[in-house]
TORMAR-687604 format. One record per atom (N, C-alpha, C): z, y, x. Coordinates in steps of 0.1 Angstrom, whole numbers, plus 5000, padded with zeros to 4 digits. Each point is the difference from the previous one (the first is absolute). Layout:
<tikols>
ZYX...
</tikols>
This chain:
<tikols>
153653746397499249925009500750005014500249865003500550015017498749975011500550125009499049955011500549985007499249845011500649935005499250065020501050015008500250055012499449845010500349914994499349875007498749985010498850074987498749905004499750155012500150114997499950075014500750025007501149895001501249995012498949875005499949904995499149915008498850025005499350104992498450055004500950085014500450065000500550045014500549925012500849954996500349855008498649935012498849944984499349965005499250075008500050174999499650075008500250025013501350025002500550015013499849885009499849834993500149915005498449985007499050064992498750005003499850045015500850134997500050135015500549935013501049954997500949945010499349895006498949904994498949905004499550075005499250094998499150045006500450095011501150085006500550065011500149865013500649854992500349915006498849925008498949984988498650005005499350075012500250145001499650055009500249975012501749985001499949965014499449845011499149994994499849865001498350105003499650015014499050055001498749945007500449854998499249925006498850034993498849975008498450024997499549885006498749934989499349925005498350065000499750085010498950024999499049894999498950024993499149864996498750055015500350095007498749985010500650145009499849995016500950115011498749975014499650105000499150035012500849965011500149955011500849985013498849945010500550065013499349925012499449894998500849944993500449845006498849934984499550064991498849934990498950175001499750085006499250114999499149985007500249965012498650005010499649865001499449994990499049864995498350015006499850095001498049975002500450125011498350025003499650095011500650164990499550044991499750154995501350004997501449944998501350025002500550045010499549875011500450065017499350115006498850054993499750105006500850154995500549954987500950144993500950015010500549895001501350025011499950105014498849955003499150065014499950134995499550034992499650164997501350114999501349904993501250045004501250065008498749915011501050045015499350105003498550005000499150165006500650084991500550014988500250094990501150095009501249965008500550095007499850045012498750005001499750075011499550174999499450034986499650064994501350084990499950094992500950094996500450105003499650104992500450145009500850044993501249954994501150054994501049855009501049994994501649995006499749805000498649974989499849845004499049925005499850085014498950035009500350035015499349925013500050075011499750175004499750004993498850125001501450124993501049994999500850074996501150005010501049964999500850015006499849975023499549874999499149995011499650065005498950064993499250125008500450155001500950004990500750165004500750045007501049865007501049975010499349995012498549914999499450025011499650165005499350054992499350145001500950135001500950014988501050124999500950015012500449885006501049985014499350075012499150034998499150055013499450115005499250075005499750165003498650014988499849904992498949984998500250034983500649994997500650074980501250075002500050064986501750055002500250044983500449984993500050014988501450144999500250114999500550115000500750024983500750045001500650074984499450144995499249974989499550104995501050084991500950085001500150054988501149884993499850024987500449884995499649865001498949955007499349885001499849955013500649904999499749905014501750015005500950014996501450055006500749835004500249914981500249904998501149955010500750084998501550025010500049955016498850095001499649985020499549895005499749904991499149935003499049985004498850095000499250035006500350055016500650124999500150025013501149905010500449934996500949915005499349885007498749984991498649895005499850085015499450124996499250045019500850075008501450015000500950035011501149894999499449884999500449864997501949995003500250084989501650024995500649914991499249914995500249904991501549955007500849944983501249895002499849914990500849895004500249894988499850064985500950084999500250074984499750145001499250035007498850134999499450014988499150074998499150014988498849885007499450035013498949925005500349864998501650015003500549885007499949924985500450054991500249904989498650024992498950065000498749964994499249985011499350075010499049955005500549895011500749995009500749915006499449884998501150024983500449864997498649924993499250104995498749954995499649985015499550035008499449945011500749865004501149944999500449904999499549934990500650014990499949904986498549954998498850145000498449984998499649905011499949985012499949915006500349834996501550034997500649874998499449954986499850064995499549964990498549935003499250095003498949945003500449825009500950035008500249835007500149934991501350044990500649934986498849904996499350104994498649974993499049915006499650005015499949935009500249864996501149985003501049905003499649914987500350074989500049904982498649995003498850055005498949974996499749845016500450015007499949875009501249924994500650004995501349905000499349934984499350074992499249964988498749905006499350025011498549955004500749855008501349985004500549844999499649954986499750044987499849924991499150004992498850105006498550024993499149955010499149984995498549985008498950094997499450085008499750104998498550005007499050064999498750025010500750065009499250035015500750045009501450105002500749844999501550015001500650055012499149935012500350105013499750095000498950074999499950155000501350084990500549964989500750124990501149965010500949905004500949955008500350085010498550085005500050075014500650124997498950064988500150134998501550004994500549924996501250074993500949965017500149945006500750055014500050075007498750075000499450095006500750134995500050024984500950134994501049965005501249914996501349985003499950055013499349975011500050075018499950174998498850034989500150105000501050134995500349964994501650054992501049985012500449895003501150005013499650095010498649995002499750145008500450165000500150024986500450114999501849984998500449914999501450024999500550005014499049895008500650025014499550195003499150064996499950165005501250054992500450014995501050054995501549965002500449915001500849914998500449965013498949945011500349965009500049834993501549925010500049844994500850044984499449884991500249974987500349864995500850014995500149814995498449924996499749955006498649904996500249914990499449984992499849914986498549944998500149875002498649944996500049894988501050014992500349904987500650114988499949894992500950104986501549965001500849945008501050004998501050134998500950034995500950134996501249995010500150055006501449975013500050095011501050025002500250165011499149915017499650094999499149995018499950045008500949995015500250085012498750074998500850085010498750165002499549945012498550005006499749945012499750145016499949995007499950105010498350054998499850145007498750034997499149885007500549935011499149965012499249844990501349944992499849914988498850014993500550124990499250014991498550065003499850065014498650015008499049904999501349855007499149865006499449984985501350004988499549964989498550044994500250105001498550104994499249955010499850025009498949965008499849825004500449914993500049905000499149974983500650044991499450014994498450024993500150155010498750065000499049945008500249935013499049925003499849854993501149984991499649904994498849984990500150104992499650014988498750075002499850095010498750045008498649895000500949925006499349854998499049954989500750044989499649944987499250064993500550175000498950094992498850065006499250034987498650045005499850145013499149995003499650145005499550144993499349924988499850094990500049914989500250174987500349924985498850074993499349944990499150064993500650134992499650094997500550164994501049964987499549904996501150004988501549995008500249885010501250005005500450115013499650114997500350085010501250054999501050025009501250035002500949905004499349854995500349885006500549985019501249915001499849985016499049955004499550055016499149905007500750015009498949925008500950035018499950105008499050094995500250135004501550084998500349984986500850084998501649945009499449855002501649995005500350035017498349965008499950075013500350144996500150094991500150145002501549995000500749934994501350015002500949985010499549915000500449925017499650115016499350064997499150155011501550074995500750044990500950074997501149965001500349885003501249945003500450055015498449945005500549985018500450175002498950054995499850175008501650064999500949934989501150084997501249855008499749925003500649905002501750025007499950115013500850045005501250064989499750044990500650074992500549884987498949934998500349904991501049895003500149985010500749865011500950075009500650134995500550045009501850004995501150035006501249994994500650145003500549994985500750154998501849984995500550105009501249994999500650144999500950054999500550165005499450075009499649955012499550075010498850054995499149924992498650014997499549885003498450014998499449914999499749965018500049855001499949925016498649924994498850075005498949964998499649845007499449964994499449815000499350025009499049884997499149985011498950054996499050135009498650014996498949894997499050014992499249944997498850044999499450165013498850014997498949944996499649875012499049965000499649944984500749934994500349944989499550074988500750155001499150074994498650045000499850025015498750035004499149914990500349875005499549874997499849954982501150044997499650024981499550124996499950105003499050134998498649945005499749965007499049945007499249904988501149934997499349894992499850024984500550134997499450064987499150104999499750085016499050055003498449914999500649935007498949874999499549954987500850064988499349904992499450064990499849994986499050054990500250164996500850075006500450164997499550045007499550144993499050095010500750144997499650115007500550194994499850044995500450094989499050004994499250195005498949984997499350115005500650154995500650014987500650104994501249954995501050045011501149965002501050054987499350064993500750044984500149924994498649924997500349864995500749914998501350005008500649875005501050084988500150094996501250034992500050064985498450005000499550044981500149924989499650034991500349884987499149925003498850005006499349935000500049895011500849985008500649925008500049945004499849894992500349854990498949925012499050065002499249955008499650025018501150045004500250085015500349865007498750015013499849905009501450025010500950134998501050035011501549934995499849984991501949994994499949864997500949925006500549895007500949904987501150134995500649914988500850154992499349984991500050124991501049934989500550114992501249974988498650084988499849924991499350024987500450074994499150134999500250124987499249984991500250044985499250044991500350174992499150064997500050094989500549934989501249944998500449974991501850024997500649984988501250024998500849915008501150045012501349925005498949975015498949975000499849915012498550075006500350165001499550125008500850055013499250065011500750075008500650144996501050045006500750134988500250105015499249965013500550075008499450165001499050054990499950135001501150024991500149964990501550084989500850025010500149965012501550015006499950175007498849985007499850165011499350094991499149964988499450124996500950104992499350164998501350074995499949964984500950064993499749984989498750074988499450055006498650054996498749965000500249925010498249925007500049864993500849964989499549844995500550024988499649904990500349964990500249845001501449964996501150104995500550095014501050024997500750165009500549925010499150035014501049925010501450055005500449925009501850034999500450135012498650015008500450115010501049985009499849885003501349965010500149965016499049905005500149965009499250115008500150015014499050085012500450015012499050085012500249955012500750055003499850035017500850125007499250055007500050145005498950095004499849935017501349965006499249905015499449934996500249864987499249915002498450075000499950104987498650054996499550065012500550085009499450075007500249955014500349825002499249975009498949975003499250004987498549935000499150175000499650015007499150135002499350044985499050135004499550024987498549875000499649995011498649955004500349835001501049934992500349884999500349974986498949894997499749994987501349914991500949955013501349964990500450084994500150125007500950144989499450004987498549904994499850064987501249904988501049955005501149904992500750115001500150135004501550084991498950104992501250044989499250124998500950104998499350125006500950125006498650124994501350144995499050074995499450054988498950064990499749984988499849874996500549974989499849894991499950004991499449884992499049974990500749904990499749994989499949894989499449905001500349885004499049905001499349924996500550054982499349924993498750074995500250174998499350075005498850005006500649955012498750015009499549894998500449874995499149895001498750044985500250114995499650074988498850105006500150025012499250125010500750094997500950024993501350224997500649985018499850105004500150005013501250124997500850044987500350104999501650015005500450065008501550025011500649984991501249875004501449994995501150115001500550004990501350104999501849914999500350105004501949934997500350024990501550005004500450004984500350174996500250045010500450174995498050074996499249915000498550044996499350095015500849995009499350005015498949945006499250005013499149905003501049925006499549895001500849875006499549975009500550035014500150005011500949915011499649925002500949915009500350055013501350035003500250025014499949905011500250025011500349855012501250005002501350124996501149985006500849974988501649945001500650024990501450075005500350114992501350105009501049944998500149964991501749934998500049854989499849885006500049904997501249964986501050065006501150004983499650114991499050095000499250134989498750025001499649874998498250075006499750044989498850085003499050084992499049914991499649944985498949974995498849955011499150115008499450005007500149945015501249995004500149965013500049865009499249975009499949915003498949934999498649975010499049925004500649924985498749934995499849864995498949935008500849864996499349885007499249934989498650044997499349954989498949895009500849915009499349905005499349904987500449964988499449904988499950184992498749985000499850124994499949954978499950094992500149914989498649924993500549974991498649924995499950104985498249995000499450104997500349964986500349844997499949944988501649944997501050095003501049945001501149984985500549935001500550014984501450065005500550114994501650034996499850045021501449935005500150055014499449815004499649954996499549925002498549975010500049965015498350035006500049865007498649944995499449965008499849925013500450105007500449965019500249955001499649855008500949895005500750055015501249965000500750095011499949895012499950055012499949895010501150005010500449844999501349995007499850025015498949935008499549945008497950054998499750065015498750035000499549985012498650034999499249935017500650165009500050094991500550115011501249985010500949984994501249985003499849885013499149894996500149965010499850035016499450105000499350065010500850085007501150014993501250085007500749965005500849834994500249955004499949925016498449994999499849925014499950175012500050114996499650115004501650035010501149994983501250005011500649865009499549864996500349925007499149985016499050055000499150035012500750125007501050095000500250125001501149945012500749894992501149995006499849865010499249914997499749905010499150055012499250145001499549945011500350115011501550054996500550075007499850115006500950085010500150165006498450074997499249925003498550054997499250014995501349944985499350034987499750084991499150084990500350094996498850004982500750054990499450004989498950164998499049964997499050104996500250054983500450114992500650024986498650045000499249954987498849974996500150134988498850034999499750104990498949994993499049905008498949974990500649835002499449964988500049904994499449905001498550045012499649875003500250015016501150025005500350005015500649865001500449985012501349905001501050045001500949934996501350024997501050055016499749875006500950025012499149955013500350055009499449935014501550015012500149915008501049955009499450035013500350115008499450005015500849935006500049905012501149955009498749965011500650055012498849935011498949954997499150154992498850004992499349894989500949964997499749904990500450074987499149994992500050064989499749874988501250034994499949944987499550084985499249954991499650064988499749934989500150014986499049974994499050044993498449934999498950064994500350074987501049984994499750034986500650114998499650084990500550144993501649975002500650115000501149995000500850094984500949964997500950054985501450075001500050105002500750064997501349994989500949985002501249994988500250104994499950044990500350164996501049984987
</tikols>
C-alpha cells in the first residue's frame, strides 16, 4: 500500500493560508461603534445637564488624590505653623515628601512636586474642564431655569480659578472646549477675571436653596469669596519676580463691604460652635458653602484617618498628620478653641461613641498619651505631636468614611475678615479686641472716639 504525502501537504497549505488571513485581518482595526456617549448628543434634558453639574461639584470634594480636599488642602495647611505631618518610624517618609510640604522645599521633580503640586493643578482644571463641556452643551438644550445652572456652573469655574490663582498666582484662562495651548495670564488678570465673574453670576443665584440643594452656590457663597479675594488682594494682584513679591493695590474697604453683605444675610452662629463641624452639620445656619459628605463608600470625609493614631478608629487610622506645640499652646488652657487638638490620654472613638471610656494603648500595649511637642520631625515618636480633631468623626461612619460636610467658606470667618479689614482702614488708632467668648464682638476701631462695631456675636476661626 502507498501512502500518499499530498492531501496533508495541502491540509497544511490551506492551513497556513487561513493564518496568514487572519494575521492580515487584524490589522485593519477600524471599529463602527453602533452608539458613543459624547458632549455633543448626552446633554439632552434637564436630569443630564444636571449630571453634568453634579460633576463639576464632584471635584470639589474628595479626600483622596481626585478631590480638592486632598492635595489643595494639605498644601494649604501642611505649608504653615498650623500641621506638620513628621516621619514616623517607617510611615509617613514617602521620600520627604511630607516634610518638604511644611518647610516648603518642594521642586519641579520633588516627590511634592510631582504628586501633590501637580494634583493641585490638574484637580482644579479639571473641574473648569467640566465647567466648560457642561456650558458649551446648554447652547443646544433647553432646560428649566437655564439661567440659574448657567450661573452656578460659572460661579464653580470662578471658584476653581480661585484656588489656582492661591496657588498658582496667573494661569492660562479657558472658557470654551477648544484644545489649544493658552498664554499664562498675570495674577492681576486672572483676579479681574474671577471677580467679574463672580459678580456676574451673583446676580442670578438664589440667596437660599431648599436642604435638598444644600452645598449648592448662592450669593452668599460667592460674596464670601469675593471678602477673600479683596482681604488678600495685595497679594493676589501683586507681581512677583526674584526680588519677591511687589504687592498690588489694597482693597480693604471692599472687603469690609462683602463681609458686610454676607453678614447681612440669612447666616447666623451658631450657639455651640462644635456644631459647625459634626456629622450632623448638614443643617448649620453658619457655613456659607460647604463640600457634601456622606457615611458612605468613596464620597466621606477621611480627615480623622489622617491625625488619628492608629488605635482610636476602625479601620486603623494612618497616625500621620499633627500640629506643633506653638501653634497648640497659643490658645490658653481657658479658651475653648484648644478643645480642636487633642493632647494627652486618649481614647478609642468608636468606643466611646459605645460609652467604653476605656484608655487607648500604643502599639508597644502602653497608655496612649499624646504629647504637645515633637523632638525630632525626621524620627518622631507614635505619640508625638497635638492632633487637630477640628471634624471630629461620625458616630455612624462607614469604613474611614464620615459624614461632615466640610466648610469651604463660613459666617465666622467673615467676621475676621471685616475685623482685619477695619484694623487696617481706620488707622494708627486702631486696634483688634481677640475674643474669647463667643457672643462678644469681634472688633471695635477707636479713632477720635468714634467707635465702630457690630451687634452681632462674633466667630471665631478655629
Amino acid at each position: 500500500m502507498t501512502t500518499s504525502l499530498r492531501a496533508p501537504g495541502r491540509a497544511l497549505g490551506a492551513l497556513l493560508l487561513l493564518c496568514l488571513a487572519g494575521v492580515l485581518a487584524c490589522t485593519d482595526l477600524t471599529e463602527s461603534p453602533k452608539s458613543a456617549l459624547t458632549p455633543e448628543n448626552f446633554y439632552r434634558n434637564e436630569a443630564e445637564v444636571l449630571g453634568g453639574l453634579a460633576a463639576v461639584y464632584a471635584d470639589l470634594g474628595g479626600s483622596d488624590n481626585h478631590g480638592t480636599l486632598w492635595a489643595y488642602y494639605n498644601l494649604s495647611e501642611i505649608s504653615t505653623d498650623e500641621m506638620i505631618v513628621p516621619t514616623r518610624g517607617p510611615d509617613w517618609f514617602d521620600n520627604g515628601r511630607w516634610l518638604e510640604i511644611h518647610r516648603q522645599t518642594w521642586a519641579a521633580g520633588s516627590s511634592s512636586g510631582l504628586d501633590d503640586i501637580q494634583n493641585a493643578w490638574v484637580v482644579p482644571f479639571r473641574g473648569v474642564a467640566r465647567a466648560n463641556v457642561v456650558l458649551d452643551a446648554l447652547n443646544r438644550v433647553d432646560i428649566p431655569n437655564e439661567a440659574g445652572v448657567v450661573a452656578e456652573l460659572r460661579g464653580l469655574r470662578a471658584l476653581y480659578y480661585y484656588m489656582l490663582l492661591d496657588m498658582f498666582g496667573g494661569v492660562p484662562i479657558s472658557t470654551d472646549i477648544e484644545i489649544k495651548p493658552r498664554p499664562r495670564v498675570t495674577r492681576d488678570s486672572l483676579f479681574k477675571f474671577i471677580e467679574s465673574e463672580l459678580k456676574a453670576v451673583r446676580q442670578v443665584l438664589p440667596a437660599t436653596r431648599p436642604a435638598a440643594e444644600s452645598g449648592r452656590l448662592t450669593k452668599g457663597a460667592c460674596a464670601a469669596i469675593l471678602a477673600n479675594m479683596y482681604v488678600n488682594a495685595q497679594v493676589f494682584t501683586g507681581t512677583v519676580t526674584a526680588a519677591g513679591l511687589t504687592p498690588g493695590t489694597a482693597r480693604w474697604q471692599e472687603a469690609s463691604n462683602w463681609a458686610d453683605s454676607v453678614m447681612n444675610g440669612p447666616y447666623t452662629l451658631a450657639t455651640n460652635w462644635r456644631s459647625i463641624f459634626t456629622a450632623d452639620n448638614d443643617n448649620s445656619t453658619e457655613n456659607i458653602l460647604v463640600v457634601k459628605n456622606q457615611n458612605a463608600d468613596v464620597v466621606g470625609l477621611n480627615f480623622p484617618q489622617r491625625a488619628l493614631h492608629y488605635n482610636q478608629f476602625t479601620p486603623s487610622p494612618w497616625n500621620g498628620f499633627a500640629s506643633l506645640a506653638e501653634t497648640y499652646r497659643a490658645f490658653d488652657a481657658a479658651d475653648a478653641r484648644r478643645q480642636v487638638f487633642l493632647v494627652g490620654q486618649q481614647y478609642n472613638f468608636d468606643k466611646l461613641a459605645r460609652g467604653d471610656s476605656t484608655p487607648a494603648k500604643d502599639r508597644q500595649g502602653q497608655p496612649l498619651i499624646f504629647t504637645d511637642t515633637i523632638g525630632d520631625a525626621t524620627d518622631a515618636k507614635e505619640n508625638e505631636g497635638p492632633r487637630i480633631l477640628k471634624w471630629p468623626p461620625d458616630p455612624n461612619h462607614l469604613n474611614e468614611n464620615n459624614g461632615n460636610d466640610f466648610a469651604y467658606f463660613r459666617l465666622g470667618e467673615m467676621y475676621l475678615i471685616k475685623a482685619e479689614a477695619q484694623s487696617t482702614t481706620c488707622g494708627g488708632g486702631c486696634s483688634i479686641r481677640p475674643s474669647r467668648s463667643r457672643w462678644s464682638t469681634t472688633a471695635r476701631c477707636w479713632r477720635n472716639g468714634c467707635s465702630s462695631s457690630r451687634g452681632k456675636p462674633s466667630g471665631g476661626k478655629t
